[in-house]
Steps between C-alpha positions, in 0.01 A plus 500: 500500500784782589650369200216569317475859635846585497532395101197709456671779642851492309251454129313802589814703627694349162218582285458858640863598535413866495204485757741317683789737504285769554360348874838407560707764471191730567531323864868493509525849463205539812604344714903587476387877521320433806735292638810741463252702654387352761858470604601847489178521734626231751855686489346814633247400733769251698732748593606484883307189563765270513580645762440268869170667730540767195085569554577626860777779394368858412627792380420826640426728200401893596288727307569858576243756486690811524363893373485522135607185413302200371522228723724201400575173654862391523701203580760754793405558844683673786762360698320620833208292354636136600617548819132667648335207284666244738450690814122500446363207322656133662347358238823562282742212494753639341611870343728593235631833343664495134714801321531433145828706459745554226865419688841494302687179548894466502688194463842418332542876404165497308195680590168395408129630550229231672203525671509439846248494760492618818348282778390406831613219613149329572464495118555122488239476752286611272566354170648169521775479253687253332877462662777367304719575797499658863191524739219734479494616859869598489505632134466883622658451823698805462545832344802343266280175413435498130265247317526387133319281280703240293533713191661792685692257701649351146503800336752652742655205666495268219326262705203453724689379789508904625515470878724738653576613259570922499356744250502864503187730455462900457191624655406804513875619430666277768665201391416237758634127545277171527572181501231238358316304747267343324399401107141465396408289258433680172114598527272392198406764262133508621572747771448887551809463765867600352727356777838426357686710786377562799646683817369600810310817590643696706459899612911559406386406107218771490668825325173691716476355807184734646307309207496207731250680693310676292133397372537674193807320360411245283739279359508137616335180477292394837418091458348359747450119589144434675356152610154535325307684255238624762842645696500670195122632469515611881897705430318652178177579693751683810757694249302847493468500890835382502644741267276805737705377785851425416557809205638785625585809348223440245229657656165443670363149320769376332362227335293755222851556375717177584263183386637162493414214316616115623516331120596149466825380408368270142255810392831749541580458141167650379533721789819643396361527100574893466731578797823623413658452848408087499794246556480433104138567268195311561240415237183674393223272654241627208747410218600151675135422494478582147765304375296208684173574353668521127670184542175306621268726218769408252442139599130554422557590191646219408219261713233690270713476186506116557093545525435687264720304250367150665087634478614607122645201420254240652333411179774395379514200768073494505482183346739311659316611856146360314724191433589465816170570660353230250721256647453575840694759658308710752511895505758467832727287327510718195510781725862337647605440205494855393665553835735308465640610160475921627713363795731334303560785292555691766764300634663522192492826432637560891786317392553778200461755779685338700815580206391854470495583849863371525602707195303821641584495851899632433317832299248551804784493777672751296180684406386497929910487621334212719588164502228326362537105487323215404566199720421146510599410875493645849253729671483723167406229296290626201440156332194406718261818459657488122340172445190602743450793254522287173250267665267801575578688125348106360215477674421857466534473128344208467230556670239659247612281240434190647186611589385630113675197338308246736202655457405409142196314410638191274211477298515822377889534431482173316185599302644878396657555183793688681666538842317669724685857616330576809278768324402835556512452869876352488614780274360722730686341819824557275411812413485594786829289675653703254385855639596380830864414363540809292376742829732361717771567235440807440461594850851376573613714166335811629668430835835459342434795306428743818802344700762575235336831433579551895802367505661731260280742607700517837823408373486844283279728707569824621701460834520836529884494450701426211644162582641472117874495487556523893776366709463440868793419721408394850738635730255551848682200693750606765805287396449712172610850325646624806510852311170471330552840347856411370309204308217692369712793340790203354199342343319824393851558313492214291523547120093422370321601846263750421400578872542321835318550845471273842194407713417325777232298318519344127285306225410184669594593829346329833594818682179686644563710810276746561392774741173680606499856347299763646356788280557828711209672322234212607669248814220296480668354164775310553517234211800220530752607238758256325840738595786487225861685489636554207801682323561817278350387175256239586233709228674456236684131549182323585261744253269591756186721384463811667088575538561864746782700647851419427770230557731521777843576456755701622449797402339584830636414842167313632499313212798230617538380830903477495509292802408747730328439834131579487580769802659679250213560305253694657275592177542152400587376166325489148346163375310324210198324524332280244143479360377297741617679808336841399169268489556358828532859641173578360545752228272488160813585304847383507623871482327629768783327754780708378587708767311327799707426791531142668614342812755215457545428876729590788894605507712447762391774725121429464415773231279417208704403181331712241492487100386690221333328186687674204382247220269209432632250301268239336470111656796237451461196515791261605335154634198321366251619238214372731576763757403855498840727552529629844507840611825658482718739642865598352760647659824584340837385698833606314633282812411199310371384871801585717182523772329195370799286393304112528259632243507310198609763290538455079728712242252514195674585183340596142665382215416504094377132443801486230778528764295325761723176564828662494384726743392210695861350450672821595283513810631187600849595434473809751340281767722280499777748561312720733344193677714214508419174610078627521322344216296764266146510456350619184270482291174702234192619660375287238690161655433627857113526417455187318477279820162721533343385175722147393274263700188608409599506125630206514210307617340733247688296232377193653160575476529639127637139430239332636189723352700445140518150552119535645393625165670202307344246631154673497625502125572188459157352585363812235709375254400090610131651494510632133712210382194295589260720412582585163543121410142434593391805311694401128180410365325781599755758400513329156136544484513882572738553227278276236244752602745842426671522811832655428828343705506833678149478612598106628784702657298728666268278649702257647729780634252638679373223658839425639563821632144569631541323851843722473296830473245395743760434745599821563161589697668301782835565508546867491322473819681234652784680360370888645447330846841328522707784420331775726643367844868412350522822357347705857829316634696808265527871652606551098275299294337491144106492435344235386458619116331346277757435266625235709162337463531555152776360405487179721159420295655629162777242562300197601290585180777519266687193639161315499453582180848387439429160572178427327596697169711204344220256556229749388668593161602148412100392525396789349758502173352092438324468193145428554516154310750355715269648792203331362678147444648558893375099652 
């Protein structure tokens, strides 16, 4: 009997080699997109739980709501914040504080920068990590303990076997010595956590120590490790009464300024999506679920092509069912028949996708910069839900099939002159399969269409500085450009360097400190303002846009603050504010704050540090394009920060784009002789800002791939569909043109049959499409409208590719001659 069947099978599969091919690599196709998919989707959403009791470890995130800023919430807390935490909730098992900080490393007369974090040394308390050597409890015994993971370890020893063994690190200016004590195992790349040197936290490493203290410093990461998720839900619940109580020098109810979040450790990498201040960048939870839902619509695509194709094609295979029903087989054994051969199919073309996930998942890892793997063993094994899904594609697709094939009468099939073809009824059903197919695709075109519109969009839109053909040189670090000013004017000097300037901030910076700034005329305003110093010439180098007043320079003597004490200035000094700081003082126009005075805070002796606005510049934008810029304050500092020396200050050079890289070369040639043994750090606004928009355009990519590929196998069921079609309809069309009908009238009518479900389709997906792309674009502070050339196009495409692949069969039944029509069976 399975004999029987299965020789059935492989005559109707040999007989129809195109039908065949079409359901086959139709499925293929399915079911590898939503595979690769699917695992880009696991990759994301498994980040941190490896990790043991991971589910009981929070993060404390904060959301500031400070005057005239809009509220944001962010991965650093205050160090004051941990040590209150544990002296009023018990509930805490454990409490850890992370720097991520930028430290110089010498070894062997090289110097090198790494990350290293900072740490208290109940950190292994609270994540459990992987030792390759040494003990967790006396890792961080001491302030000279120093932790590495097995790459470091071999990448400066030569070996993992690291203990004791001394290395040298410059923070903030002072070279200090460590020896290791212990090496972690290197951590998988599923992880928001960037560990791969670790020392201990300690007051002596903290270039401002009063920050400690202080509830309005926020730069650290507060973990904490609790014993249950309703610990959790009570902390949470406690944190604004908490925050009343323990936050001084914030004012009366602290917590409408200071709000903190507890967000667990697996969701951190959505959490962390658009922070700029994150251990490393998270994933957009919206796009991650989108690239799931297009790799499980793509794969019912393909289950409906398989339908529609199957319903189509079930004539073909009527009278052998009527055979089969005359001898005795019963509608359920027909019915697993038909089963049978959709799941078999399936399996096979699994196997195909199997191949083309192999060959595709090298381009995705490049495409994500994620390791994306298929494996066959351990806890990651992807061969069982592989086979679970090619179980679930076969009966899905066969499904409907088995259920129109079994369902014919045997009387009637044998007694009709012809095959039956379902009718008007199955026509209709794939009819309208096909709309279905066609929507979806189209959707996923407009979608793909709005995202890259975005994407360069951002990547080209006004940042309110001229980032073209800029060089920045970070110099803000302690052990570097002792004589900051020396630097600047060497470099300014260079042959090619049109005009050069220094700041305290830079494109891409993670640098926000900021101050509350009274305005004298009205003291009930007093917006938080984002504070900047810059250098002579800042204007020009970074092609700021003045919108009222004039630059500062040094024309006059308020203009620059030289370095003198703030007692010293009793009328103050002149500043800059931008666009959005002369809104969050409350005037109607941005011109009307030239000339108001404001209060920057106390000097020395108590007396109000004053300013005068002389100019408003308009916003710049330096992080992420889904943040509004802040309001800002600039203050020019000749000094290049001889009174604020830890600051992170940059040297930004302009530079024709012609003579661009050997200025870059010559820069490196004067650092190394006015900063030997510090390693330079330069880059392009451009390559600084790119970290802002890569990951997003790259999964971009991704998803353009998979609505393309979408779109072709929606196609290849059209072009199955009027392959069929048009063979049943030879006699007909030779008919039409006995009668007068010109080939282009054939042409006509058949092509617009074809592309009718096509047209029709459109009525859902722009939609689908308009509702999709409203909340990923509201994730923008710059974004594009949804125009509706975007709709446009998508359905102008589908059309002409549609059309595309019916034209060749169309035109070849049309050009027949009527007598060979006519003589057709």
């Amino acid at each position: 009997m399975l004999r029987n069947y299965a020789l059935a099978f492989y005559r109707n599969l040999a007989r129809h080699r195109l039908y065949a091919a079409l359901n086959v690599l139709g499925l293929a196709l399915g079911i590898a997109v939503c595979a690769v998919l699917l695992l880009v989707v696991r990759f994301e959403t498994s980040f941190d739980r490896w990790m043991p009791d991971g589910a009981n470890i929070y993060r404390v995130n904060l959301t500031s709501h400070w005057p005239g800023r809009v509220p944001k919430e962010q991965p650093s807390t205050q160090p004051v914040l941990l040590p209150n935490l544990l002296a009023e909730f018990p509930q805490i098992r454990a409490g850890a504080r992370l720097v991520d900080h930028k430290a110089a490393v010498r070894q062997a007369g090289q110097t090198a920068y790494e990350r290293v974090v900072l740490s208290d040394p109940d950190v292994f308390k609270v994540f459990e990590l992987p030792f390759a050597a040494g003990s967790p409890t006396t890792a961080l015994g001491d302030t000279s303990s120093l932790v590495v993971t097995q790459a470091m370890a071999r990448k400066y020893f030569g070996t993992e076997h690291a203990l004791g063994r001394p290395l040298t690190l410059v923070i903030n200016g002072t070279p200090r010595d460590y020896r290791v004590t212990g090496v972690l195992k290197d951590l998988p790349p599923n992880t928001h956590l960037a560990l791969d040197m670790m020392v201990r936290f300690s007051p002596q490493l903290s270039d401002r120590p009063e920050q400690l203290t202080d509830w309005g410093s926020s730069y650290l990461y507060t973990y904490l490790r609790l014993r249950s998720a309703e610990d959790a839900s009570a902390i949470q619940a406690e944190l604004p009464r908490f925050v009343d109580r323990r936050a001084t020098g914030i004012g009366p109810s602290a917590s409408r300024f200071l709000v903190y979040t507890l967000r667990p450790l697996a969701r951190l990498h959505f959490a962390d999506a658009h922070s700029s201040d994150a251990f490393r960048p998270g994933a957009d939870p919206l796009f991650v679920a989108a690239l799931g839902v297009m790799g499980v619509v793509t794969l019912l695509i393909a289950v409906v092509n398989y339908v529609s194709l199957a319903t189509a094609h079930a004539g073909v295979r009527a009278r052998e069912v009527a055979l089969r029903q005359v001898m005795g087989a019963t509608r359920r054994a027909l019915i697993v028949q038909f089963m049978a051969e959709s799941v078999a199919l399936a399996l096979v073309a699994t196997l195909i996708a199997a191949a083309l996930i192999e060959l595709s998942l090298p381009a995705v890892s490049a495409v994500l910069g994620e390791p994306i793997r298929l494996r066959y063993s351990g806890p990651d094994n992807f061969v069982p839900p592989l086979i679970v899904l090619a179980l679930l594609t076969g009966l899905a697709s066969g499904l409907y099939p088995a259920l129109v094939l079994s369902g014919f009468r045997p009387a009637g099939v044998l007694a009709a002159a012809r095959a039956p073809g379902g009718g008007r009824g199955g026509a209709r059903v794939r009819e309208g399969l096909a709309v279905g197919q066609f929507a979806v695709a189209i959707c996923l075109m407009v979608c793909t269409a709005v995202i890259y519109g975005q994407m360069q969009f951002v990547r080209h839109a006004d940042l309110g500085f001229d980032r073209d053909n800029l060089i920045v040189v970070k110099v803000g670090q302690k052990e570097v450009a002792r004589d900051k000013r020396a630097l600047l004017q060497t470099l300014r000097n260079l042959p090619g360097v049109v005009s050069a300037t220094a700041s305290d901030r830079r494109p891409a910076t993670d640098s926000d400190s900021s101050t509350n700034v009274g305005l004298l005329s009205n003291p009930s305003v007093e917006p938080t303002l984002t504070y900047e110093w810059i250098a002579p010439d800042y204007m020009q180098t970074y092609g700021l846009r003045m919108l009222a007043g004039r630059p500062l320079g040094q024309q006059q003597s308020l203009d620059d603050d030289r370095g003198r004490d703030t007692d010293d200035l009793p009328d103050g000094l002149n500043a800059m504010i931008n666009a959005s700081a002369a809104r969050a003082f409350g005037f109607a126009r941005v011109g009307a704050a030239v000339g108001h005075r404001i209060r920057l805070g106390k000097s020395a002796n108590g007396r109000d540090f004053l300013a005068t606005i002389v100019g408003v510049v308009d916003d710049v934008r330096f992080t992420s394009p889904h943040a509004p810029p802040a309001p800002q304050l600039y203050l020019q500092n000749s000094g290049l920060g001889s009174k604020t020396d830890s600051s992170p200050w940059a040297i930004a050079l302009r530079v024709p784009q012609a003579r661009q890289a050997q200025v870059l070369r010559e820069v490196a040639d004067v650092w190394r002789r006015m900063e030997p043994g510090t390693p330079l750090e330069a880059e392009t606004a451009d390559a600084a800002l790119e970290p802002y928009y890569d990951p997003e355009a790259r999964r971009g990519e991704l998803f353009a791939a998979g609505a393309v590929l979408a779109c072709v196998i929606a196609c290849l069921g059209l072009y199955g569909l009027a392959a069929f079609n048009t063979s049943r309809r030879f006699k007909e069309i030779g008919i039409r043109k006995t009668l007068g009908a010109s080939t282009a009238d054939v042409a006509r009518l058949l092509i617009g049959q074809f592309l009718r479900p096509v047209l029709w389709a459109n009525l859902i997906a722009w939609p689908l499409g308009f509702l999709a792309m409203r909340p990923w674009l509201a994730g923008f502070d710059q974004r594009i409208g949804l125009s509706p050339g975007y709709f446009l196009a998508a359905s102008t495409l589908a059309a002409l590719v549609a059309l595309g692949t019916v034209a060749s069969q169309t035109l070849r039944v049309a050009r027949q001659e009527p007598s060979t029509a006519l003589r057709y069976e």
